[in-house]
C-alpha positions, 0 to 999 in steps of 0.5 A, a space after each residue: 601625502 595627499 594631492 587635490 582629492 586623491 591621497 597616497 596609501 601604501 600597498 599592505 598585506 591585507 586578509 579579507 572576506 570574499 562575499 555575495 551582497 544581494 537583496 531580499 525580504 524576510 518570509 516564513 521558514 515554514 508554511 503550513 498549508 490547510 487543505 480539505 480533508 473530505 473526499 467531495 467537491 461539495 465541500 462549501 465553506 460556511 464560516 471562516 476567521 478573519 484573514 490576519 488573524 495570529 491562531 494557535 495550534 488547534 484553533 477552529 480556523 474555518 467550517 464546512 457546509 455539513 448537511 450533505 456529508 450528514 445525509 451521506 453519513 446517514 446513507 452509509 450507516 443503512 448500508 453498513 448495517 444490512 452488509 453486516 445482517 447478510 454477512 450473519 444470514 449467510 453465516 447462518 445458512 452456511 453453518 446449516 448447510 455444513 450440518 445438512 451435508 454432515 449429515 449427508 455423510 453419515 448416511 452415506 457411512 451407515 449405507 456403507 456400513 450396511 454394505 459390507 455387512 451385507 456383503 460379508 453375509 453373502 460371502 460367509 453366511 447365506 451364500 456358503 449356507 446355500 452351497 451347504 443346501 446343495 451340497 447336502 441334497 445332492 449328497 441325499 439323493 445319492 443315499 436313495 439311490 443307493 438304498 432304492 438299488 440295494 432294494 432292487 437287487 434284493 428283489 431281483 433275487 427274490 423274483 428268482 425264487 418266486 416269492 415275489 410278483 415281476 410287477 413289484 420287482 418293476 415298481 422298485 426298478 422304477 424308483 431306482 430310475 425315479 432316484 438316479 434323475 434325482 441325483 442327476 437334478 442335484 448334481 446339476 443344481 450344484 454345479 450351477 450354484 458353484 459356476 453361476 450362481 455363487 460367482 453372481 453372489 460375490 459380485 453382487 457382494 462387491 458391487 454392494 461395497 463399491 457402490 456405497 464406497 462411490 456414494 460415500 466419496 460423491 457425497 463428500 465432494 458434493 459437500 465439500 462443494 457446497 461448503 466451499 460455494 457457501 464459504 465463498 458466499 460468506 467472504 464476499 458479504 465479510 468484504 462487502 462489509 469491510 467495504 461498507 465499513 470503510 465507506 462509514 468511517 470515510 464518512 464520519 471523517 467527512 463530517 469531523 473533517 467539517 470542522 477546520 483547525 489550525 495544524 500550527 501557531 501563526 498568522 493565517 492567510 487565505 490561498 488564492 483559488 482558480 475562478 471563472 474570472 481569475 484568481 481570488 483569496 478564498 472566501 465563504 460560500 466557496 467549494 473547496 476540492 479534497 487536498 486543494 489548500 484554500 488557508 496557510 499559516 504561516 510559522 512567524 516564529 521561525 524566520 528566513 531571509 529569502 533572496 534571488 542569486 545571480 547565475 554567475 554566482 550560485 556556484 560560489 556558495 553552498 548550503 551551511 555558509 556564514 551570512 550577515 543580514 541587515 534589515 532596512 528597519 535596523 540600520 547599521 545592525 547585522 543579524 547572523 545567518 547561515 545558507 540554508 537551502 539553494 533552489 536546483 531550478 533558476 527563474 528569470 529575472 523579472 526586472 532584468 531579461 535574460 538574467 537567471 536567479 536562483 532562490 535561496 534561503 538564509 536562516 537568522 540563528 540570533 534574536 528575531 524578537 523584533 524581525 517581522 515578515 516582509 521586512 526587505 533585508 540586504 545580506 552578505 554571503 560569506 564565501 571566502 576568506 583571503 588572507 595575508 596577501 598584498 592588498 590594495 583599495 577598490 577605488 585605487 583601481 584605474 580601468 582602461 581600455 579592458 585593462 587595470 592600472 594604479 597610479 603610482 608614485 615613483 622617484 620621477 614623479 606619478 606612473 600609470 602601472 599596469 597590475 594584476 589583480 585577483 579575489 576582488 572584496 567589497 572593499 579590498 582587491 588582491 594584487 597578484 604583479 605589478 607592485 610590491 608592498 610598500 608601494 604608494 599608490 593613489 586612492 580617490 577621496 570618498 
């Protein structure tokens, strides 16, 4: 039934999607950025492709200035070369002072050697020998005695009798007195050798051992010092070499790193660098710091969709969702996508203050043949499916006064009612009280 431009339709049970339509524009999945490599802020471009060029993976995409990453090549390569002469002089010299203080050692271990033989000579031969010598001429002092006293008794009784003068029984006395000092010098000088002398030999006997014990243990730690102080020298010029060796290979990449390729297949872009007077794409003569992106290649093989979502949305929708992508160049064509990532930080709306957006990427997972970046896109995210719930048209809804209200057509003609409504489609809105189904309801032409 229709009526002057409004026509009756009933209300139905209805299942519809539930999404966010927002516009973007078509950007590479994937950017690859090309930085220097070289660890200087001398690095000045002196060739570079043309800017739009399509490069494949390993293309020879730009060129540095060499001549100063060659003097400094050359510079380490000197540097490199004395580190590793002084690393073998001092191993030399170290290995000579090894056998120096070797031989040190073994000098001091024949001195000892020496000591204990002299010592043992002292406790077992000379010195007992000499005991020996004492003993035995106390002992023969003792003999004369005896014998010059036997001598004089025997005179003494031959003197009774006449038969001998008293001067000569006098010259026997005498050499019995002349013996008995002997004695007593013997006994004295043997009793000095084992009170005096004999404990002065053993003495000396141990101070000969210790001495050279001494000797032998101050050698060795003067060696071992020595050694340690040659070995500690040894290690500094092997670090000083690995360090030089490092400076070497860090230069040799400063010059193989002149030379710039493309890290994947795409069209190539130059970056915008900081000048003096603003920003600029990067151009030949520039100097490019290490890790500072002067290039990009873009992956135009793999393409996303990206677009701005409102604040009030971002928490309908989550990574992994379905999407439909339309193209401005395709009309009337959807391509499929799926949400790939929702950026955690808003930005402001540029066109709309006080608006916040959030970036998000939506993946096409069709044919992108005929897609090509820049491309402006219009997509639908899917968020929610309503199903089999009374449903009524978008356009059959009356606004008034902050309420809703259809128009609907009764047995006394056509009433204003008041509705409820809930999950709202692009064309589709749910119908939660205030008709039943069946119910004929205005809707507007379109």
């Amino acid at each position: 039934m229709e009526k002057g431009g409004e026509r009756f339709v009933p209300v139905e049970t209805k299942s519809f999607r539930l999404s966010i339509l927002e516009r973007g524009v078509v950007i590479p999945a994937k950017v690859s950025p090309v930085s220097s490599k070289i660890s200087s802020n001398q690095a000045k471009i002196v060739w570079l492709i043309k800017e739009g060029t399509r490069v494949k993976k390993g293309t020879l995409i730009a060129r540095f200035d060499t001549k100063p990453f060659l003097d400094k090549l050359l510079k380490a390569e000197q540097l490199s070369a004395d580190a590793e002469a002084t690393l073998h002089a001092t191993e030399k010299l170290l290995s000579l002072q090894k056998e120096e203080e070797n031989g040190k050692i073994e000098e001091a271990v024949r001195k000892l050697e020496i000591a204990k033989i002299q010592a043992n000579n002292i406790e077992n031969g000379t010195g007992p020998l000499k005991r020996k010598i004492f003993e035995q001429k106390f002992h023969q002092s003792e003999r004369v005695l005896a014998l010059d006293r036997n001598e004089l008794a025997d005179l003494d009784v031959l003197l009774k009798k006449g038969h001998i003068s008293v001067r000569e029984r006098d010259r026997s006395a005498e050499k019995v007195k002349t013996a008995e000092e002997q004695v007593q010098v013997a006994r004295a000088e043997l009793k000095n050798f084992n009170r005096y002398t004999w404990p002065k030999l053993l003495r000396e006997a141990e101070l000969l051992v210790t001495g050279a014990e001494s000797n032998l243990q101050r050698v060795r730690r003067t060696a071992d010092l020595q050694i340690q102080n040659w070995n500690a020298k040894v290690e500094k010029a092997r670090r000083a070499l690995v360090n030089r060796r490092k400076i070497l290979k860090k230069a040799q990449m400063d010059v193989v790193n002149c030379d710039i390729y493309s890290p994947t297949g795409g069209l190539l872009l130059y970056a915008e660098l900081p000048r003096e007077n603003g920003r600029r794409k990067i151009q030949i003569g520039d100097s490019v710091w290490e890790g500072q992106t002067f290039l990009k290649v873009p992956d135009t093989r793999d393409l996303v969709a990206e677009i701005r979502v409102r604040e009030i949305d971002v928490a309908k929708i989550g990574n992994g969702m379905e999407a439909e992508i339309e193209l401005d160049a395709f009309p009337g064509k959807l391509f499929p996508g799926r949400v790939e990532s929702i950026a955690s930080l808003a930005r402001e709306d540029r066109k709309h203050r006080g608006v916040r957006r959030f970036y998000t990427r939506i993946r096409f997972t069709g044919d992108t043949d005929k897609v090509h970046v820049g491309m402006s896109v219009t997509t639908r995210i899917i968020y929610r499916l309503v199903e089999a719930v009374p449903a009524i048209p978008q356009d059959a809804v009356v606004y008034h006064g902050g309420s809703t209200y259809v128009k609907r057509l009764g047995n006394e003609g056509v009433e204003l009612v008041p509705v409820s409504l809930g999950a709202r489609g692009e064309e589709w809105v749910e119908v939660m009280s205030g008709l039943q189904a069946g119910d004929k309801i205005f809707r507007r032409e379109e």
